[in-house]
N, C-alpha and C positions, 0 to 999 in steps of 0.2 A: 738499464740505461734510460733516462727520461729522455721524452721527447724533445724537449726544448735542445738538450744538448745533442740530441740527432740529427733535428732539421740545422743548429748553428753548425754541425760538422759538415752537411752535406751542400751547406748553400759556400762554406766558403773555402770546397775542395778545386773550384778553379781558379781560385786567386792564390792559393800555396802552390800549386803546379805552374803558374806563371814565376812567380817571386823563384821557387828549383831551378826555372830554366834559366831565368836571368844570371842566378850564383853560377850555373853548369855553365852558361857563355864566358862569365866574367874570366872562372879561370881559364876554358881554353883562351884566351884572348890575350891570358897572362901568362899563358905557357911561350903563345905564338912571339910576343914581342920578347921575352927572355932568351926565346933562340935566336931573335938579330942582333942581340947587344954582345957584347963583347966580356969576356970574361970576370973582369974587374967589376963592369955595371952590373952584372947579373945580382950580385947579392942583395942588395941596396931597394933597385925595382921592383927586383921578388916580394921582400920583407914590403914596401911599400904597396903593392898589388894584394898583399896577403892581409895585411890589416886595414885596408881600405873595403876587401869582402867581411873583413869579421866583422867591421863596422855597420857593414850594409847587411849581414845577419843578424846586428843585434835589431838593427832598426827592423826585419822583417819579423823577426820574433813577437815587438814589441807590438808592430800591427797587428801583428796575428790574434794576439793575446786580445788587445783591445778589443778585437774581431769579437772573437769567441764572448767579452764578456758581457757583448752589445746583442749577440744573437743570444746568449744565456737571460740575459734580460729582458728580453721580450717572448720568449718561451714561458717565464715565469710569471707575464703581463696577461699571456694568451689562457697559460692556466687557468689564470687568475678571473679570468674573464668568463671560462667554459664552465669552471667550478660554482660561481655569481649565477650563471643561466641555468646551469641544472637546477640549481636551490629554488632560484624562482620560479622553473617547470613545475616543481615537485612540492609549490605552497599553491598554486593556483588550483581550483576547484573543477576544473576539469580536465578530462581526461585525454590525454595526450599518446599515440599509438601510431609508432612507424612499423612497418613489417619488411622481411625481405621478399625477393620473390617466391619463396617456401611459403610463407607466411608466418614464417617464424619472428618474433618481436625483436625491431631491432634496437629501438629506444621506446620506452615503454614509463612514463611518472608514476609517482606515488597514485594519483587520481585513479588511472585508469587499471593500476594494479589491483583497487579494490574493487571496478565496477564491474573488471572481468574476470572475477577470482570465482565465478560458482558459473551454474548453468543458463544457457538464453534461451528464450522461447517466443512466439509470436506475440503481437495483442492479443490473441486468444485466450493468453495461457497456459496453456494445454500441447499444442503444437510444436515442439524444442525446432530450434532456428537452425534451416538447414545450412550446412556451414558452405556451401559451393554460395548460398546467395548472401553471406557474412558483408558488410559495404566494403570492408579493408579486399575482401578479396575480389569482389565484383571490381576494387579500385584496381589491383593488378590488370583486370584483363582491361583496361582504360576506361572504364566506368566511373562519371562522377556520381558521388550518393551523396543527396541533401536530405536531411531530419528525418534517418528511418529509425520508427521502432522499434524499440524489443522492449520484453521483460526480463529483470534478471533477479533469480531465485535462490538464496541462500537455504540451504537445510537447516539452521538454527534459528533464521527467522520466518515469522509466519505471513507475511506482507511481501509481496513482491515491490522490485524497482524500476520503475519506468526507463531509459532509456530511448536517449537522442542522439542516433550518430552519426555523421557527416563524415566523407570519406571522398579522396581523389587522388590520383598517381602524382608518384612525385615522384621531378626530373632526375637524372642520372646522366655525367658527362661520359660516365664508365658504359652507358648503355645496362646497368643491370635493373630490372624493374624493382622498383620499390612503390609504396603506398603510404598515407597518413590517413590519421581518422582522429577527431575529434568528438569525444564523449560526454554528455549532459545529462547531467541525475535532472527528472523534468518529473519524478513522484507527484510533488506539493503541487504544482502547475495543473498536471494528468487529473489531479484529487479533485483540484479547484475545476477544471473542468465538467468533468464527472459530477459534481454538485450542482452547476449549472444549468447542466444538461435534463438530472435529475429535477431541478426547481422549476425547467418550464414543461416539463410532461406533468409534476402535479398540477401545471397552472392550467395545461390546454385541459387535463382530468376537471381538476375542480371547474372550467367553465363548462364543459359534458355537466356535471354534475346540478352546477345552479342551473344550468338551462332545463333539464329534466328531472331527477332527483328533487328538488327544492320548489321549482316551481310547478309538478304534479302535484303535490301536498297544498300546497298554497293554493292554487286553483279549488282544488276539495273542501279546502277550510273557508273559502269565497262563497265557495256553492253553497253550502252546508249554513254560512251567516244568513247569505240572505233566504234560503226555505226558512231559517229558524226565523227571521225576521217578519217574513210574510205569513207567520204561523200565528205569531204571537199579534200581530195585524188584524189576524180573523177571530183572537180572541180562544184561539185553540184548548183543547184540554192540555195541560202542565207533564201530564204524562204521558201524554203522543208525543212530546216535544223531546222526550228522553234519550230516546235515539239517535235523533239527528245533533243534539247536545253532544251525545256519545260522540259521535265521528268527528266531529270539531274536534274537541279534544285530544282524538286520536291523530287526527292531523298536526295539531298543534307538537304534538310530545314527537309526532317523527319527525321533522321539521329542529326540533331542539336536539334530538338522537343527533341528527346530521351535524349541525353546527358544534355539538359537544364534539363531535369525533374530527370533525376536520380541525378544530382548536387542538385537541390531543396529538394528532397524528403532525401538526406542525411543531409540535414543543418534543415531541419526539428526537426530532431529526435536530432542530437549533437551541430548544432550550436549554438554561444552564442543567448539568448534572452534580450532587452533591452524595460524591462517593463517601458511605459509610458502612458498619456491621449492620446486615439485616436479617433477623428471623425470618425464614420462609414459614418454620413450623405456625409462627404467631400470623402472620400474612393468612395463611392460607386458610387459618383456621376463622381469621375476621371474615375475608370472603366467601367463604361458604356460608357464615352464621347472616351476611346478609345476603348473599344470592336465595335463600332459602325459607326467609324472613316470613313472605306472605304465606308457604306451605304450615308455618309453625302455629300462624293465627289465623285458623278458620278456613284453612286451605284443604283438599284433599291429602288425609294422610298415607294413601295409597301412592302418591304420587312422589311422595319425598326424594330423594336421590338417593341411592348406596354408595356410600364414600367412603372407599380406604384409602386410609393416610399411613406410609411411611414414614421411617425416621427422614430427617430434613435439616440441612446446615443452613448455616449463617455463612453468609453470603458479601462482597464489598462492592457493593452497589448502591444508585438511589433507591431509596426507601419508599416514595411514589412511585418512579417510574416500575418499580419491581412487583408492585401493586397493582399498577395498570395492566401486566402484562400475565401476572397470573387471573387476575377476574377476566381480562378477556378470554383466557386461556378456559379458565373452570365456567365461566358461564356459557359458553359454545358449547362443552361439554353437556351441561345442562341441556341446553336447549335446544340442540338438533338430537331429539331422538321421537323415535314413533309414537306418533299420537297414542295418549291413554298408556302408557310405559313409561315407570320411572328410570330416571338415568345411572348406569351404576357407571360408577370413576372410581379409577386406582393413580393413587400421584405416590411417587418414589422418585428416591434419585439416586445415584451412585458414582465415582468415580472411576478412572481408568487405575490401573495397578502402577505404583510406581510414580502415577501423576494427582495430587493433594492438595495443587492450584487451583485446580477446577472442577466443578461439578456438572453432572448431568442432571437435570431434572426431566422425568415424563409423566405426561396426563393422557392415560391410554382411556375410552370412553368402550361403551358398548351401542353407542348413537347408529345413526344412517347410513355414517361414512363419506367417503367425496368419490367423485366420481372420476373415474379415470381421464379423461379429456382435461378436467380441470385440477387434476394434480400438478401440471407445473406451472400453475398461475395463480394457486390460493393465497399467494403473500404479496402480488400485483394490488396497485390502490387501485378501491373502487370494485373490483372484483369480486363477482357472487357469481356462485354456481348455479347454473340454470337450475337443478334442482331443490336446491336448496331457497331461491328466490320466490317460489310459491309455497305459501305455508306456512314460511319462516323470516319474519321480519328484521332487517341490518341495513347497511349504510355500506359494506364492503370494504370496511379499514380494519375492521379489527384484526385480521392476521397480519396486515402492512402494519400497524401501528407496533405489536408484539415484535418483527422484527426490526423495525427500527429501534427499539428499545435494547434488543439484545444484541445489536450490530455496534450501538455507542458503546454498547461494555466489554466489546471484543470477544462478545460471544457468535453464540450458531446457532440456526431455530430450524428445525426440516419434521417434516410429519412422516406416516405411513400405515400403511393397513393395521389394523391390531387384529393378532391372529384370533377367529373366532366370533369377527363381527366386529365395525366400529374404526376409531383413527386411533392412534397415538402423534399424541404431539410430544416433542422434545425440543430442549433450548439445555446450552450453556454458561454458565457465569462464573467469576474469578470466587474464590471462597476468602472468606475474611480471613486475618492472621490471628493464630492463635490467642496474641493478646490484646483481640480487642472483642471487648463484652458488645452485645447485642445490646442497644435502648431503648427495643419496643417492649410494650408493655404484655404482662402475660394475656393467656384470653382464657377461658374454660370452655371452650366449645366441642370438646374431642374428650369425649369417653373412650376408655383403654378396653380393649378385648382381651381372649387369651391369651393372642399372639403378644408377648411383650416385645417386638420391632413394629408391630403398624397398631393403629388406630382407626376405630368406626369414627365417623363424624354420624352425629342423626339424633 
């Protein structure tokens, strides 16, 4: 039985029990006057009394009818109306959440079915949302909640959803508690934020930086002009002048290190990316051939690196940016090892079983290592290891720069001891599809050993 014709029966069950009484007086009243008349009148009056009630039955019928098809009509108006509001609930983009006092959902939209279809957790991340402080239920015990966070985490996607919910008790004439909560996907907002945030720590970074970094160099390259100036003043020998020549220059070229890397490390993070097939094997093999350049001509050949190279996919990535990020990678490798020791590196990669999306690549070294304290800040801009800061000259971007590069490709970059002495570095990227060829050009820099899976470079 539909509504409409329920609430039209039940609204117009005291207007038929008036219209009964009425017919229930009519006759006794036609009973009453037929026992004073006289025998002969009786027939006549009766008959008269009797079709005067079926007259006024039909007219009651007729109401009746109308009745029913005035309240059938606005049952079907009211539908009509509720059917209209759900549809618009359930296109509007957010999430819409009545609960009872259980907490069980009592009207619940398309919206908010998707954003609470998986598990919630703090801003943290990490922390899953306890449900006593939920805002729909904090709204039960008469708690209003304005714009609290969460995260919400899908097991098939890899990105968490930001979450903005607002929540406040809603009245009840019946006295039973109930709640609402309104739900805001605020991801794109939370992102844009988070970039923000991020854009003014590199700015307060990079002014740390020009105020010291840039201007210790420049102050030196000052000094350095005018000794050389007041050298050549006194007429100096050409070849006393050598040295101080030297350290110009040397100031000069850190001074450009810096500015090349702050240039890099912003086109990182905002530059365009032009996803294509990339050779790592052809990459890596450029990079070595000139990381290693000056040991070829006239450099100590004691000193060369040992370089095993693994087999190595093609990759759907920028083909610069994937450049920058293996020479920062192999030239660190190089050059943080002990003095008078060449550097040995093993670069491989492999995938997980089952997943052919993605690669691992690692550059395990036999270097220095990092030091404990500064394991969880080698990827912080600007950041050097105090030990590594004497001895070893850098700017402190190149592991920030590496992962910003591998953060735009929805990859993961994390280091760790290499068993034996030394780091391994690791990073992630998406691997090209099958059918698309590589268009970097071949290199020959990688002589084949016995091993036909790796290769010597040297």
């Amino acid at each position: 039985m539909e509504n409409g014709q329920v609430l039209g029966r039940r609204a117009d069950a005291p207007r038929m029990i008036l219209r009964l009484t009425a017919v229930r007086c009519a006759v006794v009243l036609t009973i009453v006057a037929a026992a004073a008349l006289t025998v002969d009148q009786r027939p006549a009056v009766v008959l008269g009394c009797l079709l005067a009630l079926v007259v006024a039955g039909l007219v009651a019928v007729g109401r009746h009818r109308a009745d029913i098809a005035a309240l059938t009509a606005a049952g079907a108006r009211s539908r009509a109306r509720a059917t209209m509001l759900e549809a618009v609930i359930n296109r509007i983009d957010v999430g819409v959440l009545v609960v009872d006092g259980s907490g069980d959902p009592v009207v619940r939209n398309t919206a908010a079915e998707k954003m609470l279809g998986a598990d919630l957790y703090l801003p943290d991340d990490a922390t899953p949302f306890p449900a006593e402080e939920l805002p729909w239920t904090r709204a039960l015990r008469g708690d209003r909640c304005e714009q609290v966070e969460m995260l919400l985490r899908h097991p098939d996607q890899p990105d968490a959803v930001t979450l903005s919910v607002s929540a406040f008790p809603l009245p009840d004439e019946t006295g039973v508690p109930r709640a609402m909560a309104t739900i805001h996907d605020i991801t794109d907002r939370a992102a844009a934020d988070a970039r923000t945030a991020a854009t003014i720590t590199d700015l307060r970074a990079f002014a740390k930086v020009a105020a010291h970094d840039l201007k210790s160099p420049l102050t030196a390259v000052a000094g350095f002009a005018e000794l050389l100036e007041d050298s050549l003043r006194a007429e100096a020998d050409p070849a006393a002048l050598r040295p101080t020549a030297s350290r110009l220059v040397a100031g000069i070229e850190r001074m450009h290190r810096l500015v090349d890397d702050i240039l890099v490390y912003a086109t990182a993070r905002d530059g365009r990316i032009d996803l294509g097939p990339v050779d790592l094997n052809e990459v890596v093999g450029e990079v070595i051939a000139e990381r290693t350049a000056h040991l070829r001509t006239g450099g100590d050949p004691t000193l060369f690196p040992d370089i095993y190279l693994g087999p190595l996919p093609v990759v759907h990535a920028d083909a610069s940016m994937a450049r920058q990020l293996l020479d920062n990678l192999i030239g660190n490798a190089i050059k943080y090892t002990l003095p008078g020791r060449p550097a040995r590196i093993d670069i491989s990669a492999h995938s997980r079983q089952g997943d052919q999306d993605w690669i691992r690549v690692e550059i395990a070294d036999r270097g220095i290592g990092i030091p404990a304290a500064d394991k969880p800040h080698i990827f912080t801009s600007y950041h050097r290891c105090s030990d590594h800061a004497r001895g070893y000259t850098g700017t402190g971007l190149g592991l920030a720069i590496c992962q910003r590069i591998v953060e735009r490709h929805g990859g993961r970059i994390g280091a760790s001891d290499n068993p034996g002495g030394g780091t391994r570095f690791w990073f992630t990227m998406p691997t090209a599809p099958i059918s698309e060829p590589s268009t970097a050009t071949a290199t020959n820099h990688i002589a084949r050993t016995a091993d036909p899976t790796r290769s010597r470079v040297g």
